[in-house]
C-alpha positions in Angstrom: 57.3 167.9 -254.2 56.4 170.3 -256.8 53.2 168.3 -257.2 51.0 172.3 -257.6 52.9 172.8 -261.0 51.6 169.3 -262.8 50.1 170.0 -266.1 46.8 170.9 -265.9 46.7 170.3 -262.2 45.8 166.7 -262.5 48.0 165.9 -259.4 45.7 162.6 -259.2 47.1 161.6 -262.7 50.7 161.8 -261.9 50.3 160.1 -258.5 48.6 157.3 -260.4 51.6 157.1 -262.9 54.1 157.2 -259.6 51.8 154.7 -257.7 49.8 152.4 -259.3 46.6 151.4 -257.7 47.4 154.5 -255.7 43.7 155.6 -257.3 42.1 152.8 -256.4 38.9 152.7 -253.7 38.6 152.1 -250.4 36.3 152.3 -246.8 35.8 155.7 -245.4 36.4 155.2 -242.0 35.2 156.5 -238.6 37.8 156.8 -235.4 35.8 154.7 -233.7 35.9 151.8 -236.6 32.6 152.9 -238.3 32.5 152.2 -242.0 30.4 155.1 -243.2 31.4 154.8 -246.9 33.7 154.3 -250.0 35.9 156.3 -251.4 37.5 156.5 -255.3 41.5 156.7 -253.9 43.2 158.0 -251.3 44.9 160.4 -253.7 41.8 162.6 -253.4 42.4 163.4 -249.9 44.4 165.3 -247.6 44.4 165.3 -243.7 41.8 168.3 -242.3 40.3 167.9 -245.6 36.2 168.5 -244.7 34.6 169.2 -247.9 34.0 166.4 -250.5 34.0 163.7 -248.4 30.7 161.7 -249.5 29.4 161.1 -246.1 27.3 162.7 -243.6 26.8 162.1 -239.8 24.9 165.6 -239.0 28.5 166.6 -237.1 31.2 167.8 -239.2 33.9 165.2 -240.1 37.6 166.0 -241.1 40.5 163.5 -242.6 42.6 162.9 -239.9 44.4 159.8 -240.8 45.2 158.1 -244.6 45.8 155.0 -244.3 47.3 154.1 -248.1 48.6 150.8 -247.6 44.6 149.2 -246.4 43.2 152.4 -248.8 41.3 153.6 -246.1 40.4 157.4 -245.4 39.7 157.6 -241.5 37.4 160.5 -240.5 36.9 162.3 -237.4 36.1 165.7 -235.5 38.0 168.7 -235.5 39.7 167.9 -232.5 41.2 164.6 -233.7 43.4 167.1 -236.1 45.3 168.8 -233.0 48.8 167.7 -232.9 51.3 169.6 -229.9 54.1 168.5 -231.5 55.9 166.9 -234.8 59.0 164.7 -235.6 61.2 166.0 -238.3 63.7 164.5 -240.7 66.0 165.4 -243.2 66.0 168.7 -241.1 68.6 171.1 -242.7 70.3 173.4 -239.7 71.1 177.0 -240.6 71.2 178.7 -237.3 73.8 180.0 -234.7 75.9 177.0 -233.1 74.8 173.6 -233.8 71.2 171.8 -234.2 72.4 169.5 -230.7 72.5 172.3 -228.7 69.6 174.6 -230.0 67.6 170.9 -229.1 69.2 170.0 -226.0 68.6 173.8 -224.7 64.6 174.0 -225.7 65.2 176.9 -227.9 62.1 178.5 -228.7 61.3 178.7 -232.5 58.7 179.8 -234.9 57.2 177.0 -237.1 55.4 177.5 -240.4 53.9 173.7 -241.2 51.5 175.4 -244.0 51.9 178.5 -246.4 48.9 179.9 -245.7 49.2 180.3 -242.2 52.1 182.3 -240.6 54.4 180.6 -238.1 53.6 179.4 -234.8 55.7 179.7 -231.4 57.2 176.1 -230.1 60.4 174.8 -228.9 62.9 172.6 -230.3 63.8 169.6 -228.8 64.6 165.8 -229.1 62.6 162.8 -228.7 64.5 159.4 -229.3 67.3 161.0 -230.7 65.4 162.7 -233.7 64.3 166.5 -233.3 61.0 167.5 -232.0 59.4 170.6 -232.3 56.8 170.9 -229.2 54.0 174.1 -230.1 53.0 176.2 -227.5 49.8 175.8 -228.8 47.9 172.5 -230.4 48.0 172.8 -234.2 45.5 171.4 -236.5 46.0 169.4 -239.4 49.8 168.6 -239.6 50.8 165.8 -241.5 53.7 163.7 -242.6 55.5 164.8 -245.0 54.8 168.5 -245.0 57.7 170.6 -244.8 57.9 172.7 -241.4 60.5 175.5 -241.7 61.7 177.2 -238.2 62.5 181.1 -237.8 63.7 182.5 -235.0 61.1 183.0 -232.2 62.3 187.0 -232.2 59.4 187.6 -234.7 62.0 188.3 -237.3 62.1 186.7 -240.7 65.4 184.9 -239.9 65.0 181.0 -241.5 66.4 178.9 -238.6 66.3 176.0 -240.5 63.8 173.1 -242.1 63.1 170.1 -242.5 59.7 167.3 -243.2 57.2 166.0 -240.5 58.0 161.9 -240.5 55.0 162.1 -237.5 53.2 164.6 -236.2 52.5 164.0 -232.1 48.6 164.2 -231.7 47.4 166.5 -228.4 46.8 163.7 -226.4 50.0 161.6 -226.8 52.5 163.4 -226.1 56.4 162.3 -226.0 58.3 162.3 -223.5 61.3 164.0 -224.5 64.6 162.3 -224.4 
């Protein structure tokens, strides 16, 4: 949190003092188990990340997995990054009636899971007992621990509520909703 406003923008640095060994190398990874090369720490990298990746394959390869605990960064194509849905936690409910009923009713909902796009329609659901937002459309590049706020669907600027991805559902496993 907060991590764009570290002195000089040495986010790598403060990670480092949070996590040690946090900057320390690890395999490059393809999906398919392929060790195409090593990286300097898994700090460096964020998922749908392309550029600066050290490796070449002649097809374009994206993070779409970091897998900190092993230190591996596992690569794959663009399509690897489409999630159609995302788990949320710590999700902070500021619309009409309660968060149970907007769920257990499908309620459709506009998600923003980055800043630089705009929001997204989807619906709001449950999946194991923990909210679930379902897009109507894949989305690339969601990870855990981004924040994804809701608005309502009506196109207004009306915050819903918000909360942070714990998973993000890729577009060929999806959950059946509970």
């Amino acid at each position: 949190q907060d991590i764009c406003f570290v002195p000089e923008g040495s986010y790598a640095t403060v990670v480092e003092k949070l996590r040690p060994g946090a900057g320390r190398g690890g395999d490059i990874e393809h999906l398919d188990g392929r060790v195409l090369g090593q990286h300097n720490g898994v700090i460096h990298y964020t998922i749908g990340q392309r550029r600066g990746l050290g490796v070449a394959t002649g097809d374009p390869l994206y993070v779409v997995k970091i897998d900190a605990p092993n230190r591996r960064v596992i690569v794959g194509p663009r399509e690897a990054l489409m999630t159609s849905g995302l788990l949320l936690e710590e999700l902070n409910w500021l619309g009409e009636g309660s968060l149970q009923a907007a769920a257990d009713a499908g309620m459709p909902v506009l998600v923003r899971v980055r800043s630089t796009r705009p929001p997204v329609p989807a619906r709001l659901g449950w999946s194991d007992g923990v909210p679930v937002i379902w897009f109507d459309n894949p989305e690339e590049g969601v990870a855990r621990g981004q924040a994804a706020v809701l608005y309502d669907a009506e196109g207004s600027t009306r915050i819903l509520g918000g909360g942070f991805i714990l998973k993000p559902i890729p577009a060929d496993e999806r959950v059946v909703a509970a």
